[in-house]
N, C-alpha and C positions, 0 to 999 in steps of 0.2 A: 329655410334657415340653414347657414352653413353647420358642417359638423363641427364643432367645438377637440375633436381630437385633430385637429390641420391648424396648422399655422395663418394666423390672421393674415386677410387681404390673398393677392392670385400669387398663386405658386411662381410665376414670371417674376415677382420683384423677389424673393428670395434667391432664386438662382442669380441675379443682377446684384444683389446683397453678399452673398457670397463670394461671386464675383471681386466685388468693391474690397471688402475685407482681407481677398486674398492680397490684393493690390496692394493695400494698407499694410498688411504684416509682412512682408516683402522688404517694404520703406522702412519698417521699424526697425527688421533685424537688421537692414546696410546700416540705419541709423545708428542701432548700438553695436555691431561692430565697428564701425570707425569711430565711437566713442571711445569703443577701449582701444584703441592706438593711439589716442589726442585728449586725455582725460586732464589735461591741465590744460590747454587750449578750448575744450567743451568746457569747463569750471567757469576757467575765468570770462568767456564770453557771454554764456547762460548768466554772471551778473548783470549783463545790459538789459535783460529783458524784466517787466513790470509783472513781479507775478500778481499785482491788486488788480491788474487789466487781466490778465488773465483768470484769476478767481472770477474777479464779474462776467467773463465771460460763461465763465463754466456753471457759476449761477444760474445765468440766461438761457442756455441752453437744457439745463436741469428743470427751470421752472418751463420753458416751450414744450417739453416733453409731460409734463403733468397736464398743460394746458389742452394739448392734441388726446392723451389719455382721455379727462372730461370733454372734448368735441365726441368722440366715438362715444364714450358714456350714453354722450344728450341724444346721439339719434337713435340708439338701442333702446329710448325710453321714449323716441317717436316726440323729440322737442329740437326738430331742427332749427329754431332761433337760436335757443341756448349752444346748441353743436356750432354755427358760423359763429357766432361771439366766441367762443374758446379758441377757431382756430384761429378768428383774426388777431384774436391775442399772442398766439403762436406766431403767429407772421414779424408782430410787433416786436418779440422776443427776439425773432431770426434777423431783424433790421438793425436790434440794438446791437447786437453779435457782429454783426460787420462793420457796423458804424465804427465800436469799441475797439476792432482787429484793424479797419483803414487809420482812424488815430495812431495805433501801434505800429503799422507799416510805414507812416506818413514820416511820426517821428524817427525811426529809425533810417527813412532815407535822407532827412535834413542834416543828420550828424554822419552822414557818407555810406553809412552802412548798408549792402545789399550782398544780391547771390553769390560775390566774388568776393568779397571781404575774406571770409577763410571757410572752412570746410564744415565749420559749426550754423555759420549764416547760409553758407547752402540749403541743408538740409532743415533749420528755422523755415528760409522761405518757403523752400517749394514745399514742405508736407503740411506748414499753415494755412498755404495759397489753396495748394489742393483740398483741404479741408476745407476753405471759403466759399471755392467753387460746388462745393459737395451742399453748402448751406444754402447757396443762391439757388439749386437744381430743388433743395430742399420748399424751399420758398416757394419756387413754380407749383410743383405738385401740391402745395398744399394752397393755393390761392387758386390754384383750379378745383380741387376739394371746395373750397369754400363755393366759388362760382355756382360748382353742382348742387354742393347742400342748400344754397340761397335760391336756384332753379325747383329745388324741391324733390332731386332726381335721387335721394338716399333715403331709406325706410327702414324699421328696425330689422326687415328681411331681409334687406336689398342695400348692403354699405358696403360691401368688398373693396369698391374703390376707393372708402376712406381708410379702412384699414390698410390698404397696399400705402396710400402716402403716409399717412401713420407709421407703418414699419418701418418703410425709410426715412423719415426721421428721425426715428429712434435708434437708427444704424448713425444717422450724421450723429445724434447726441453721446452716440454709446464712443463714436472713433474719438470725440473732444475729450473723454474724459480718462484715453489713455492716451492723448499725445498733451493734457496739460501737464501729468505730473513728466512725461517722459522730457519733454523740450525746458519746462519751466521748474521742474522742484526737484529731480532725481540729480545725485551730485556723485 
C-alpha cells in the first residue's frame, strides 16, 4: 500500500501538473495585465459571453471531479464495477463540458466573433481552447482508467494509475474554476 504522506498517483504527473499550472498562471497574469490597460474594452465585451453556459459548465466539471473522487473510493473498497460507473460518469460529465463550450464557440463564430475580433477574444479563445484541449487529454486518461479498471488491473493495493488520472483531473477542474470567474464574472 502506498504511503498516504505522498501525493496521490506517480510523482511524474505532479511534476507534468506543475508544469501545466505554470503555463496556466503565465496566461492569467498576460491575461490580467492587458486587462488593466483595456478595462472598458474587456467590460464591454465579457457582456457577450453566457455566464448560464458557463455556470453549467462549471457545475459539470464540479460534479466530474466528485464523480472520479467516488471511482478511487470504489476500488479502495475492492468494488471495481462501482469505480467504472463513476468514472464513466466522469466521462459523461467531461463530454457535456465540451459539448456546452462547442455550442458557445459555435455561437460566437456565427455572430463573426473570434481570435481577431479584439484583444479580449484573443485571450477568451485561446486560454478556453487550451482548457478544452486540457479536458479532451483529460477524457483520454480517464477512459483508459476505465478500460484498466473494467480489465480488472486496479486493487485496493494497486490503483496509482487511477489516482495519477484522478489528479489530473482534478488539476483540469481546479484551472476551470479560476478561469470562469476570471474570463466570465470578474469586471
Amino acid at each position: 500500500m502506498k504511503n498516504r504522506n505522498t501525493p496521490p498517483g506517480d510523482l511524474a504527473i505532479w511534476i507534468f501538473i506543475m508544469a501545466e499550472l505554470s503555463v496556466f498562471a503565465i496566461f492569467f497574469a498576460v491575461y490580467a495585465f492587458t486587462r488593466a490597460n483595456n478595462v472598458e474594452l474587456f467590460n464591454e465585451s465579457q457582456l457577450t459571453l453566457d455566464r448560464n453556459l458557463a455556470l453549467i459548465n462549471t457545475l459539470t466539471l464540479i460534479t466530474s471531479s466528485y464523480f472520479v473522487v467516488r471511482a478511487v473510493a470504489a476500488i479502495r473498497e475492492n468494488n471495481a464495477k462501482h469505480c467504472f460507473n463513476w468514472i464513466i460518469a466522469a466521462l459523461l460529465m467531461g463530454l457535456l463540458f465540451l459539448l456546452v463550450k462547442s455550442y458557445e464557440y459555435n455561437h460566437h463564430y456565427s455572430e463573426g466573433i473570434n481570435l481577431r475580433t479584439n484583444k479580449f477574444y484573443m485571450f477568451y479563445f485561446s486560454l478556453t481552447f487550451f482548457h478544452f484541449m486540457h479536458v479532451l487529454m483529460g477524457m483520454v486518461i480517464l477512459a483508459a482508467n476505465a478500460i484498466k479498471t473494467r480489465a480488472g488491473n486496479y486493487t485496493p493495493e494497486n490503483h496509482t494509475g487511477l489516482e495519477t488520472g484522478a489528479s489530473y483531473w482534478h488539476m483540469v477542474d481546479m484551472v476551470w474554476i479560476i478561469l470562469f470567474p476570471l474570463i466570465y464574472v470578474m469586471r
